[in-house]
C-alpha positions as CSV (number, residue, x, y, z in Angstrom):
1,X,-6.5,3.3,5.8
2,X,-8.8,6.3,4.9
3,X,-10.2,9.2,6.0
4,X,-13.8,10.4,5.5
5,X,-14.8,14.4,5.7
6,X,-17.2,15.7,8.2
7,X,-19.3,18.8,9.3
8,X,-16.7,19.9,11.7
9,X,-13.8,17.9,10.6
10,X,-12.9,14.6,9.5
11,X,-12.9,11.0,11.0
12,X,-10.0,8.9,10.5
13,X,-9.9,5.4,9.6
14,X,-7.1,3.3,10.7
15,X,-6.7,-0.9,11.0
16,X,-7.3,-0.4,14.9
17,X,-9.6,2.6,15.1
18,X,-11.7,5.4,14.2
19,X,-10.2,8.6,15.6
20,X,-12.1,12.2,15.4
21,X,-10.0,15.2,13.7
22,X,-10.7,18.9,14.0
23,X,-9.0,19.3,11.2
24,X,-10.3,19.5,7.3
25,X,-10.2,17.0,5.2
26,X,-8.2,19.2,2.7
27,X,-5.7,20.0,5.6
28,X,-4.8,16.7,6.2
29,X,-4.5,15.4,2.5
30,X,-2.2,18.6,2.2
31,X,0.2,16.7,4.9
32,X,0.4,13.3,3.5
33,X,2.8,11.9,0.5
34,X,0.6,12.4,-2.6
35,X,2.2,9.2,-3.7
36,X,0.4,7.2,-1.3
37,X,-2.6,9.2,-0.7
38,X,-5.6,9.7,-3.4
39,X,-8.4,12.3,-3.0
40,X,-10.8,9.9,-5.0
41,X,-14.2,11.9,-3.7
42,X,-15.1,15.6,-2.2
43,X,-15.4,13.7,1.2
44,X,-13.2,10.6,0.8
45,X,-9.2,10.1,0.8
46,X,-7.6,6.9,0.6
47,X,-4.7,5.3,1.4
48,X,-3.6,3.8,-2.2
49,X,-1.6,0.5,-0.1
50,X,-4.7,0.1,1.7
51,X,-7.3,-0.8,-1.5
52,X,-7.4,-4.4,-2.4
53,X,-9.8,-4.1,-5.4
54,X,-11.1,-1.3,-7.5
55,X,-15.1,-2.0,-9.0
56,X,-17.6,0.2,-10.3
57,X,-19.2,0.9,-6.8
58,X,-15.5,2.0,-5.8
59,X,-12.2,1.0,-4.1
60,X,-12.5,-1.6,-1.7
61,X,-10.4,-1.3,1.4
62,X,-8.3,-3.5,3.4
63,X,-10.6,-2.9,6.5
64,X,-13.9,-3.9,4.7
65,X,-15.3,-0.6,3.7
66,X,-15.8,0.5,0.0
67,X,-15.4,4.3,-0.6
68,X,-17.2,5.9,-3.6
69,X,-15.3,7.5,-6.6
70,X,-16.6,10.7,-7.9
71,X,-17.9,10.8,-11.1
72,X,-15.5,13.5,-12.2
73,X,-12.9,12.1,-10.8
74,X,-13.2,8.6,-11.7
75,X,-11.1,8.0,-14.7
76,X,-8.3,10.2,-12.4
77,X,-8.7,7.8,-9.7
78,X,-8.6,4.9,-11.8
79,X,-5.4,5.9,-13.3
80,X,-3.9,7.1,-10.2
81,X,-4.6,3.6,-9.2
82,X,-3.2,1.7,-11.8
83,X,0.3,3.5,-11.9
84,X,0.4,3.0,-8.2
85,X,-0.1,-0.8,-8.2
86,X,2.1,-0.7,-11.5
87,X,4.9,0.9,-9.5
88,X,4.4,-1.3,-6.4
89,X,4.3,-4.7,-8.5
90,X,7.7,-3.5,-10.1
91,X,10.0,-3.3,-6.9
92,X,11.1,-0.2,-7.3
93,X,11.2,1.7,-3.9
94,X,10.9,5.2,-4.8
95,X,7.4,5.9,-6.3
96,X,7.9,7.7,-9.0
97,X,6.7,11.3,-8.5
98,X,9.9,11.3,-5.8
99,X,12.6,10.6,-8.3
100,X,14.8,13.7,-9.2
């Protein structure tokens, strides 16, 4: 659902759990579809099919939590956001950024 960076790693949000990476946050954004994944803070990444709402204190998740939007990032994040739920309310099942 989302992942949030730590000291020595990163926790790791899920619908059933919260699991404890070694790894970076960084590492693990690298090695998920950019389509469905935003970086929307310097210690934050988000699944974009798990955010029900976006409001000005951030994107509220599926699993209750609301993760903060940077403040350089936020007009990034809100766009990111909107063509998301723009291609997801079309039908189309390739996300854009995949089509050749």
């Amino acid at each position: 659902v989302w992942a949030e960076g730590e000291r020595h790693g990163c926790l790791l949000h899920s619908s059933q759990s919260t699991l404890l990476s070694r790894e970076s946050l960084s590492s693990v954004a690298q090695r998920l579809p950019q389509e469905l994944f935003l970086r929307c803070h310097r210690s934050f990444l988000v699944n974009l099919c798990h955010i029900q709402r976006l409001e000005s204190d951030g994107f509220h998740m599926s699993d209750g939590a609301t993760i903060p939007l940077s403040r350089t990032g936020l007009s990034a994040a809100k766009r990111t956001y909107t063509q998301f739920c723009q291609w997801r309310d079309s039908g189309i099942s390739i996300p854009p950024s995949q089509k050749g």
